[in-house]
N, C-alpha and C positions, 0 to 999 in steps of 0.2 A: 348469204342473204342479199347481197348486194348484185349479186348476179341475177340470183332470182328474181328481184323486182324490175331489175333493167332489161332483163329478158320481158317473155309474155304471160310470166305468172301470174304477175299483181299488177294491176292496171292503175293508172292514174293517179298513184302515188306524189306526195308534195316534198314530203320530209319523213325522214326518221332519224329520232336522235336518243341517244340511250346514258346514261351516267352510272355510276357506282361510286356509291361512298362518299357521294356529293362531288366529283370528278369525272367529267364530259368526254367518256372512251368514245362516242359514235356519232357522228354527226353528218350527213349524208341528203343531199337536195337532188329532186331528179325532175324530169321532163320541164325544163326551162325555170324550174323557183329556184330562190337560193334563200341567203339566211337572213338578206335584208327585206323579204317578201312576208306580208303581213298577211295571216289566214285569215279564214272566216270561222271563227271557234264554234258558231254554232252553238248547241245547244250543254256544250259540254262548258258553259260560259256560267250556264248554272251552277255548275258546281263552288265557282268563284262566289256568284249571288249568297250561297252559301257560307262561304268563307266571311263577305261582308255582312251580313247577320249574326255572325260568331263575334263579328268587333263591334258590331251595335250593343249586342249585351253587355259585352266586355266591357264597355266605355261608359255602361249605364243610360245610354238612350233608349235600352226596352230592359224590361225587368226581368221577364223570360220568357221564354218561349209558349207558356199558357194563355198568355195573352188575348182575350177575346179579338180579333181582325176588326170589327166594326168599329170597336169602341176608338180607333185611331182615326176612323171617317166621321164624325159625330155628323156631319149636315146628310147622310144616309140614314132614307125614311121607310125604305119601302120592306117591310119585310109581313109582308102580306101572304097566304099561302104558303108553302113550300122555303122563301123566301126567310120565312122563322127560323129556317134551319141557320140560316147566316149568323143569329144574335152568339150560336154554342160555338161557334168555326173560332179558332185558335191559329196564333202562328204556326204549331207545329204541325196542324193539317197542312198548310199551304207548304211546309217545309218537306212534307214526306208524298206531296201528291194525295191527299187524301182530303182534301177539300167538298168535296161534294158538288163542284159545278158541272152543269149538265156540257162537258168539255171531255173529247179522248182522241190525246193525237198519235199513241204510242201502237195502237194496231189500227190503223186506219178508219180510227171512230168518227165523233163531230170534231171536227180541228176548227177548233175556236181562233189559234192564230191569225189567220189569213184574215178572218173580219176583224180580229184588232188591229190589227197590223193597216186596216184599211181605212181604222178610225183619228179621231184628232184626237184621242187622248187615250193612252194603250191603260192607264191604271183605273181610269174613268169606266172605261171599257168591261175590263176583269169585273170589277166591284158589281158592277150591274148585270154580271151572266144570272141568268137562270138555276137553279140549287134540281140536280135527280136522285142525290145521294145524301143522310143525312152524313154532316162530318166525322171524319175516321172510320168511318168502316168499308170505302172501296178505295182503291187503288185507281185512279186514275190518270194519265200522266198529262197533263195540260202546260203549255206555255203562259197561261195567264195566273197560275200559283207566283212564279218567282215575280211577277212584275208588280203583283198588291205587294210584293217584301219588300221592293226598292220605294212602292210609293209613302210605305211605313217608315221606313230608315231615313228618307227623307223629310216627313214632316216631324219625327221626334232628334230629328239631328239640324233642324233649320237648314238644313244646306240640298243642294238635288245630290242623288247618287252619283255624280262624276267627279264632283267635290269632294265626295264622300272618299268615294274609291280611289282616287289621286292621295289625297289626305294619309289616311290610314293602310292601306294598302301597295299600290302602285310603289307611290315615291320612296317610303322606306327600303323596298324590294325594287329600286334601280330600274324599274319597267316605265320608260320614256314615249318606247314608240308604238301606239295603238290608235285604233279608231272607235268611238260610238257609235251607234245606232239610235237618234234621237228622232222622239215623235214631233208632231208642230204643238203640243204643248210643253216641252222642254225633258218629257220623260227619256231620262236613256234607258235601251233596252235591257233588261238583264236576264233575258229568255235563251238570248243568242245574238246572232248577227253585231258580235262586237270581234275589232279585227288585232290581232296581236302575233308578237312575233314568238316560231315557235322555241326559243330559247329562251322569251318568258314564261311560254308554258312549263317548261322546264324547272323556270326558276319555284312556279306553282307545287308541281312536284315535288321537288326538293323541300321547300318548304314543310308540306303536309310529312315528309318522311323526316324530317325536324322538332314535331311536334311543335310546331308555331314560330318557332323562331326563324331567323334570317339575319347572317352575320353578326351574333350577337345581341339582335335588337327583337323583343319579342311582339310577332303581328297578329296573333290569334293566340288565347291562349290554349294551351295543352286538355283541357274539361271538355271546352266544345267540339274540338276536333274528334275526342274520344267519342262523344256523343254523336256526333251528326255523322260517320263513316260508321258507325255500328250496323249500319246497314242489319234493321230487324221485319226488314217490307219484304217478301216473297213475290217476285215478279209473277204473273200463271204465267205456266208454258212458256216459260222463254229462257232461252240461253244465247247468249253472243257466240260461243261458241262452236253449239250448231250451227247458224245461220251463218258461220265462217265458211262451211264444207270441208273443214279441214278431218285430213284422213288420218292427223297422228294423234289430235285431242279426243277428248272424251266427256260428250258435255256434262255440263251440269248446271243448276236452276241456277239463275244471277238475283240478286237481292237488292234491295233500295235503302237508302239512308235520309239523309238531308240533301238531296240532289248530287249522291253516292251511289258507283254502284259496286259490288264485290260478285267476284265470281271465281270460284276455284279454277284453273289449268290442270289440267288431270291429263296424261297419259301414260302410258308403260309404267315408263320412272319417274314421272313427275307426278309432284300434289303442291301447287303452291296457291297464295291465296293473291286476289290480285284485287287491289283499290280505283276504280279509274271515274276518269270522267267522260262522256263522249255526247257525242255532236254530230248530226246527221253528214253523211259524206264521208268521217270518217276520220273526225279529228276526236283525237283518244289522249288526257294525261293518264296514265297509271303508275301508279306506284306499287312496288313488293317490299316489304320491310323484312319481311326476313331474312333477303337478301342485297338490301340497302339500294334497289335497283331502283331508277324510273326510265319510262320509258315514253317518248312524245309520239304520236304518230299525227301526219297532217295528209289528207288526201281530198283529191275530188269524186268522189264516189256516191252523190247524192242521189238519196232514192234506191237505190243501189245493196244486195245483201252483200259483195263487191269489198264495200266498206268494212266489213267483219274478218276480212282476210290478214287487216294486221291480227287477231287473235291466232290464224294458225302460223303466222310470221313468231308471232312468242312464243307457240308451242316446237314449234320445229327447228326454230335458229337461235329465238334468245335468251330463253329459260335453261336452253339444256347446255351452252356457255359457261353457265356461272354455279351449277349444280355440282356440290362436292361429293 
């Protein structure tokens, strides 16, 4: 594998780094990164948003996940028209993509990002899109679902999400060296565009194939995590695996969770089930529990199908390793 990417296979590759058993067999930095070089997780950063939603409950700053969304904004008036549909929206819509705002950045629909991203307050922003869908019944994948979760978590936790995530997360789990992506009203992003190293991603992974715990000390408990990787969303027509090119896999439909995604690995001999997170360009946690594996991949591959190429790197090198 290592050949392969350093050759002209796989382009623009950052890192890959693999474990078993919660033990670091692979660890590997190419075209000038190394391991003290901080990526841009991108949108697989969601997945963690995720994770900090699981310790908001946990801690009792939200009671669950049914939670009406509005009712944490009370000074929001506007629900005029279409807008009605906001009063039914729940956490778990924003949690599974299924919010209803007229927002879709996942096949090159309205990508709402780039005008929040342009605004002075990215939660301000989201709260006030436009509804085309009423909540839960389409799939939409929008960068402004996880940023209403951080602007929740923060007003029922007093503190902003950096706190939060320092606090509860981060610090217990050893993860020192990263960067935010802060709006000019203090929001940090939790869309993406937060920079971390990728042996905290790692540590991410490991984590989630722990069932919450980390060294003893439990960081999410074991309910939610079951809950929000159940991945029960049916992406249409999409596979990571197709859009790899890969000639030894065999795709098949990728499914959605809490900012989860699952997608079987299928060829010849293989059928495994595989948990990840990923991030445009090409930055991927996955986890296989069956086989106690995770697997980091960091790349620059944005915009790029390019980016899908680590899927037939685990079809072709890493799956078939550790396969008895």
């Amino acid at each position: 594998m290592t050949t392969a990417v350093t050759g002209n296979s796989y382009s623009d590759m950052h890192s890959i780094l693999i474990s078993k058993d919660g033990k670091l067999i692979y660890e590997q930095y190419f075209n000038g990164w190394n391991k003290d070089s901080l990526q841009d997780s991108r949108s697989a950063f969601k997945s963690i948003t995720s994770l900090l939603a699981g310790i908001a409950v946990d801690q009792g700053f939200i009671k669950d996940v049914n939670q009406k969304v509005y009712s944490f904004f009370p000074e929001y008036k506007d629900f005029s028209g279409n807008n009605a549909w906001k009063k039914d929206m729940t956490i778990e819509h924003l949690l599974r993509m299924e919010s209803g705002f007229d927002c879709e950045e996942f096949n090159d629909g309205k990508d709402c990002e780039t005008d929040m991203m342009a605004s002075k307050d990215w939660v301000r922003f989201s709260l006030d899109l436009p509804m085309k869908h009423k909540p839960g019944t389409v799939w939409a994948y929008t960068s402004c679902d996880p940023m209403i979760i951080s602007g929740i978590i923060s007003r029922v936790a007093k503190r902003s999400i950096m706190d939060f995530a320092k606090k509860y997360l981060f610090d217990p789990m050893g993860i020192k060296h990263y960067r935010w992506t802060i709006d000019p009203s203090g929001h940090g992003m939790t869309a993406g565009s937060f920079y971390i190293l990728p042996s905290d991603m790692m540590k991410i992974g490991q984590m989630i194939l722990q069932k919450g715990m980390w060294n003893g000390h439990r960081i999410v408990s074991a309910a939610w995590l079951e809950k929000s990787t159940s991945t029960p969303v049916p992406i249409p027509d999409f596979s990571f695996v197709k859009f790899s090119r890969s000639a030894v896999a065999i795709p098949q439909p990728t499914y959605y969770g809490y900012y989860w995604y699952k997608e079987e690995i299928r060829t010849k001999t293989i059928h495994e089930n595989v948990l990840f997170a990923s991030g445009n360009g090409g930055q991927y946690i996955m986890a296989i529990e069956r086989l106690g594996i995770v697997v980091v991949f960091t790349q620059g591959n944005y915009n790029s199908w390019k980016a899908k190429k680590a899927f037939d790197l685990l079809a072709r090198f890493i799956l078939p390793a550790f396969e008895q």
